[in-house]
C-alpha positions in Angstrom: 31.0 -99.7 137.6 29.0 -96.9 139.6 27.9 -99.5 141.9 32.0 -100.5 143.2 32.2 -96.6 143.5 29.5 -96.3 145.7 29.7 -99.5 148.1 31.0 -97.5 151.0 27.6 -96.2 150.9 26.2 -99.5 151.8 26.5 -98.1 155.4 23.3 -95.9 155.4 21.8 -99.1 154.7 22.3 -100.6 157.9 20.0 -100.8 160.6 20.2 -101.0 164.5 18.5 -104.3 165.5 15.0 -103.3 167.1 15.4 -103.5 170.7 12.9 -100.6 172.1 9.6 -100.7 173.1 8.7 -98.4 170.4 10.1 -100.7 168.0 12.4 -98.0 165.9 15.2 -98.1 164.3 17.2 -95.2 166.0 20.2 -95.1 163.4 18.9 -92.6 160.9 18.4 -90.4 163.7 22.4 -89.9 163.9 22.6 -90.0 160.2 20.3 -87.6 159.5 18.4 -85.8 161.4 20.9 -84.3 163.9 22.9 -83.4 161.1 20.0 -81.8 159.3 19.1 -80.1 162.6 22.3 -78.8 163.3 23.0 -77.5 159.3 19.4 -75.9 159.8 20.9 -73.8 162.9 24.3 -72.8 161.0 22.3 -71.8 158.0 19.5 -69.6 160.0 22.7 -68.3 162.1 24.6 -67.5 158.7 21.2 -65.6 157.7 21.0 -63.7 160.4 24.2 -62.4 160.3 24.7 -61.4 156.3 25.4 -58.1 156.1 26.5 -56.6 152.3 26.4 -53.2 153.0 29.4 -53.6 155.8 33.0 -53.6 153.9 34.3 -55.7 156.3 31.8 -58.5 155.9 32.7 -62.0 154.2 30.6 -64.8 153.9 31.6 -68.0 155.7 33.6 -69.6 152.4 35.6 -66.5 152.4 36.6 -66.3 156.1 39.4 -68.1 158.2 36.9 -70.4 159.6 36.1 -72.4 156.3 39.6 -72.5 155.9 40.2 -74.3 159.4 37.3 -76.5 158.7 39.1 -77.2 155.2 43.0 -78.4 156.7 40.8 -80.7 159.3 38.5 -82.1 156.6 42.4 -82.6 154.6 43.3 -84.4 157.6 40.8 -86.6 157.6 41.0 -88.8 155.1 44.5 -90.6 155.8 43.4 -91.0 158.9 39.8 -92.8 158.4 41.5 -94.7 155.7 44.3 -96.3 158.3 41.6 -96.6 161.0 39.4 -98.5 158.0 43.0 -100.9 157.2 43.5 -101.2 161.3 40.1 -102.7 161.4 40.2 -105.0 158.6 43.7 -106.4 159.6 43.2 -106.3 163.4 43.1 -110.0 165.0 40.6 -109.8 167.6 38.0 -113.0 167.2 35.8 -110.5 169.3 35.2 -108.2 166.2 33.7 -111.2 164.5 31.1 -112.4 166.5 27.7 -110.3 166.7 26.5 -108.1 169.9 24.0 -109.3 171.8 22.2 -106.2 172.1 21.4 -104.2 169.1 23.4 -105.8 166.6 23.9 -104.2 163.3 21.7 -105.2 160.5 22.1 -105.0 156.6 20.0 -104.0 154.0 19.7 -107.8 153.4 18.1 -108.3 157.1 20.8 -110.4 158.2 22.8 -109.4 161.4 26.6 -108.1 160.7 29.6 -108.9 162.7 31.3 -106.0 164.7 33.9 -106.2 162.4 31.6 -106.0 159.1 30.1 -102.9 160.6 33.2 -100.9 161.6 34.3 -101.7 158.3 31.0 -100.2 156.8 31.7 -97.4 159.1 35.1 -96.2 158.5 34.7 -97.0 154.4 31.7 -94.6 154.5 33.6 -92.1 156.6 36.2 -92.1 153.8 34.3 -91.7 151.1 32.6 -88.8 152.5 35.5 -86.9 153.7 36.7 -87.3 150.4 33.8 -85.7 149.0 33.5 -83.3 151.5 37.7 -82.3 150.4 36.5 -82.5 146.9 33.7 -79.7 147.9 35.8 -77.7 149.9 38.3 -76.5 147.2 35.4 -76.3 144.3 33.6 -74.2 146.9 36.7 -71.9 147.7 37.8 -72.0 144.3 34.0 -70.5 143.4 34.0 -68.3 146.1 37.8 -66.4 146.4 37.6 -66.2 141.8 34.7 -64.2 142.0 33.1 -66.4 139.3 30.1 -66.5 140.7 28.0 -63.6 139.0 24.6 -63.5 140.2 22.0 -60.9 141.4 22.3 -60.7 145.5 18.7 -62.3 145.8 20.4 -65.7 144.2 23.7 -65.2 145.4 22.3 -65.1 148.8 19.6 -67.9 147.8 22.9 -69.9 146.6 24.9 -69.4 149.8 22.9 -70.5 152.5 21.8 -73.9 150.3 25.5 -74.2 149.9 26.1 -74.0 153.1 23.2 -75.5 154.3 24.0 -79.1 151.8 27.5 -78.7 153.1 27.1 -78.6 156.7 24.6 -81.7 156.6 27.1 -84.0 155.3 29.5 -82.0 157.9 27.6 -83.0 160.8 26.5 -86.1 159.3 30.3 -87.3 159.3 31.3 -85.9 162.9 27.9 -87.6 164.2 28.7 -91.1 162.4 32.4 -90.8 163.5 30.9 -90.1 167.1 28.9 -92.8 166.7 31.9 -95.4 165.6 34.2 -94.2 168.1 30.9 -95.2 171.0 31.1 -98.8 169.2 34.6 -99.2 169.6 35.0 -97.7 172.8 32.0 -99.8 174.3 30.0 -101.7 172.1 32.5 -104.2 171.1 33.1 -104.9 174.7 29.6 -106.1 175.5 28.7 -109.7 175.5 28.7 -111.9 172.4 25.6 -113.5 170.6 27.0 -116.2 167.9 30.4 -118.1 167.4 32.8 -117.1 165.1 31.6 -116.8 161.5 27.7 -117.2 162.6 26.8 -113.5 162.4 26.6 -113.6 158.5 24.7 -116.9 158.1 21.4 -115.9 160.6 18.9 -114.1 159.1 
């Protein structure tokens, strides 16, 4: 049962076909470690700025910001999920045929059509923006109740690895979405490799 649930995760399995002289895979450098980098830098810069002893301080969960970044994170949902359908249903033959050049690659190690990966894509960006919605209203239910009673050496220690595990899956869905909109925009314009139907069967 936990396994269905957590197929749109399948997508962090996927690998970028090795196509640089260094022979990397680049992809977990867009799912993780700019996110991480950037949630590092929003954390230090929420650290820096904490300030208890000022009456007209509030953390970041109690300000107007979180609550921006909360309506677009609501937003965002319907809208991955009809990209996700738009996808699926869309009747370009182009979408399932493989790239030439860097084509996706599952955990499996057999090469994806452009389809298959968008797919991936947009069902991971779901699930996390889901989670992400789920998150925001537990966090500002925690925060704006006061039901957090802690000494201020934990309930500092608490915020910033809040925010610091928040903002990583933050970042981690604006990067991947950045990334999917690059594919659609220009990747899936680039020359084929395989009929129809091939991508799935090569290994």
């Amino acid at each position: 049962m936990m396994e269905l649930i957590l197929k749109p995760l399948a997508y962090l399995s996927i690998k970028w076909a090795i196509d640089d002289i260094d022979g990397k895979n680049k992809k977990p450098i867009f799912d993780w470690f700019f996110p991480i980098i950037f949630a590092i830098i929003v954390t230090a810069f929420f650290y820096l700025t904490l300030d208890f002893n000022s009456a007209n301080f509030k953390i970041f969960f109690e300000s107007k910001g979180f609550e921006v970044l909360g309506n677009f994170i609501l937003a965002l949902p319907g809208f991955l999920f009809a990209a996700l359908t738009a996808v699926v249903s869309f009747g370009n033959t182009e979408l399932d045929i493989t790239a030439t050049v860097n084509p996706p690659i599952n955990k499996d190690g057999h090469e994806i059509s452009r389809r298959r990966y968008l797919a991936n894509a947009f069902s991971y960006l779901t699930f996390l923006s889901l989670a992400l919605l789920i998150a925001t209203i537990f966090i500002n239910y925690a925060y704006s109740s006061n039901i957090i009673k802690l000494g201020i050496s934990f309930y500092k220690f608490g915020y910033l690895f809040t925010a610091f595990i928040y903002f990583t899956f933050v970042f981690q869905m604006l990067f991947v979405l950045i990334i999917t909109l690059y594919y659609i925009g220009d990747k899936v314009h680039q020359p084929s490799k395989y009929p129809k139907n091939q991508d799935d069967k090569k290994k």
